[in-house]
Structures are given as C-alpha cells and as structure tokens.
C-alpha positions in Angstrom: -56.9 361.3 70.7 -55.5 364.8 72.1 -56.9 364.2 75.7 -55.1 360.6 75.3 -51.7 361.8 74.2 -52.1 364.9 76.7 -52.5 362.3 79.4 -49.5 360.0 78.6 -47.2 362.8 77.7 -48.4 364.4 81.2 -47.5 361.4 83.5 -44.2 360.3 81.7 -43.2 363.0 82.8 -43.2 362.6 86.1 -41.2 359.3 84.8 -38.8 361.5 82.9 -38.1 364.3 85.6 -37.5 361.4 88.5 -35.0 359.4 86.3 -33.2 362.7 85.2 -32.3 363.7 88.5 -31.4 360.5 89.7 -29.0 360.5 87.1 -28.0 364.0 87.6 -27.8 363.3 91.1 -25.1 360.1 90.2 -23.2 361.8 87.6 -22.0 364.6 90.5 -21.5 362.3 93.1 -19.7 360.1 91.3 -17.8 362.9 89.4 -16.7 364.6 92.9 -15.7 361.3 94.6 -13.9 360.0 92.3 -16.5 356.8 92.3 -15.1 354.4 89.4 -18.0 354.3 86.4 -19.9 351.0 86.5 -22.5 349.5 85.0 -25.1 350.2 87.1 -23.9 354.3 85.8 -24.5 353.3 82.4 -27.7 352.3 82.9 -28.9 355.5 84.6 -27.8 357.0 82.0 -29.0 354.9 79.5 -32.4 355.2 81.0 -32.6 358.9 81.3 -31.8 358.7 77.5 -34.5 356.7 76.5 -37.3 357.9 78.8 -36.2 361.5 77.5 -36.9 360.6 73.7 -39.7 358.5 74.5 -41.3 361.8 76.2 -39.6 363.9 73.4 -41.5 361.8 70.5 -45.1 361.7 73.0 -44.6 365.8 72.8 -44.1 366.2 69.1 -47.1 364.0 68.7 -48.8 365.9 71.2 -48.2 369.4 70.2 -49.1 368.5 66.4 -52.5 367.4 68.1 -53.5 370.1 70.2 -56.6 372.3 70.3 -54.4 375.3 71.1 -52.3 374.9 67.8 -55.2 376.3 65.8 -55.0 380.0 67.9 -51.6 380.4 66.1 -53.2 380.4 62.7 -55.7 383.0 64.0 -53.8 385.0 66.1 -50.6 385.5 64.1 -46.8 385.2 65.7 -47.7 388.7 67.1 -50.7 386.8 69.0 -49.2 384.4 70.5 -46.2 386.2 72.0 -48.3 388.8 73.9 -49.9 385.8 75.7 -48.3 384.4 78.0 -50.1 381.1 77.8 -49.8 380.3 74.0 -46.3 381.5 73.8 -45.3 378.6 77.1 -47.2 375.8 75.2 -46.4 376.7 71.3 -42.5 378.7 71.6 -41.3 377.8 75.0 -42.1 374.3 76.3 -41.7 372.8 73.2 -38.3 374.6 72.1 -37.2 374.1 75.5 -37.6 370.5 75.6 -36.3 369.9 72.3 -32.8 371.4 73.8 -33.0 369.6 77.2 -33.3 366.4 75.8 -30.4 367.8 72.9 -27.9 368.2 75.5 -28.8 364.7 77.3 -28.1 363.1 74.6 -25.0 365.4 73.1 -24.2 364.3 77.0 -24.8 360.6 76.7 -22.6 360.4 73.4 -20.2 362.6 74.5 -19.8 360.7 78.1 -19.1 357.0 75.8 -16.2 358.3 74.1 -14.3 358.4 77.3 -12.1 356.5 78.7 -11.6 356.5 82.4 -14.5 357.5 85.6 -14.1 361.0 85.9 -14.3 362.2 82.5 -17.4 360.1 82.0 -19.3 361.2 85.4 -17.8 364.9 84.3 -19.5 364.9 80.6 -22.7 363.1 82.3 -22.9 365.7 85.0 -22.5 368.5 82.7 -24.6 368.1 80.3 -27.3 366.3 82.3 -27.3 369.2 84.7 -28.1 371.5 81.8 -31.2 369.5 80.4 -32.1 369.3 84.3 -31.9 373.2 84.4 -34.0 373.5 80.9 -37.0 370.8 81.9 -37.3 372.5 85.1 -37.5 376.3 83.6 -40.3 375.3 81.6 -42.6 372.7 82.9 -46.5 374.2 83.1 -46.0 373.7 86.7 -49.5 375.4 87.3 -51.0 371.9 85.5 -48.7 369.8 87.5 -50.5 370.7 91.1 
C-alpha cells in the first residue's frame, strides 16, 4: 500500500505544483494590470484549491503509512532532528505542507469575500504566492530528478 500511496502522492504533485503557479502566475498579472476577475480566474483558483487538498489528504495518508515513521519511535525527537533526512520527511515536509495548502485556502476564502478585481487578484496573489514559497522550500527535490 505504501509504495502505492508513495506513487500517487509523488506524481500529483507535479499536478499540484503546475496548477499553483499558473494560478500564482494569474493572480499577479491580473492584480498588476488591473485585468477585471472572470470566470475563467475562479476556476484557477478553484482548481489549485482542490488539487492542493486532494495532495494534502494523499500526504496524511501517506505519512501515516510510511516505513520511515517507525525510526521515530526508535530514535526519539532527539533522533530525528540530528538527521537531516527524517526530520525533511517527519517535521518539515509534512508541517510545511500542511501551512502551504493553509494559506491557499485562507487565500481562496479570503479572495470570495471581495467585491471588485483587484482586491480579489490581490488576496489570490498574496496568499497563493506564500503557499508557492512554502511547497517550493520543502519539496525532496533530490527524489524529484
């Protein structure tokens, strides 16, 4: 089950990085060009939000299953912060993620209340910029390539 969930969680996220700077990308173009908020915006945005949780839910599910879990029991808190490995895929990738995909949708919720374009593409931009910033400081980037 673990090399199955491992797999999934891996490639959506190729899924989930593309669509988050896409929207990223919109939000601050639209937001510095005063571009009038459509509904082809919403859906960006609406998509980043789901594929987001989707990978959110895929991690927790993941990270309950893994192999490496176990070396925290042994190890201790102590253990696993003087290695560099355990502590990016038990404390930092997870808690990480958790927060990047907080502020997308603190973003996302925040954005609807608006009323007018710019406000919208400014709550969007800020806050999808910030999970952008928080996926990309913690992705195992040496499993990616």
């Amino acid at each position: 089950m673990y090399e199955t969930v491992l797999f999934i969680h891996s490639y959506w996220a190729y899924l989930v990085l593309l669509i988050l700077i896409i929207a990223t990308v919109n939000s601050l173009v639209g937001y510095f060009s005063n571009k009038e908020y459509g509904a082809t915006n919403f859906r960006i945005a609406l998509f980043t939000l789901i594929v987001s949780h989707i990978q959110i839910l895929i991690g927790i599910v993941l990270f309950f299953t893994a192999p490496y879990l176990s070396a925290f029991g042994k190890v201790g808190m102590g253990g696993v912060m003087s290695d560099s490995t355990l502590r990016l895929y038990i404390i930092e990738h997870p808690l990480m993620m958790l927060i990047a995909v907080a502020l997308i949708t603190i973003g996302y919720s925040k954005h609807k209340k608006k009323l007018t374009s710019r406000p919208k593409f400014k709550m969007l931009a800020i806050f999808y910029s910030l999970g952008l910033l928080f996926v990309l400081s913690r992705i195992p980037w040496s499993n990616w390539f």
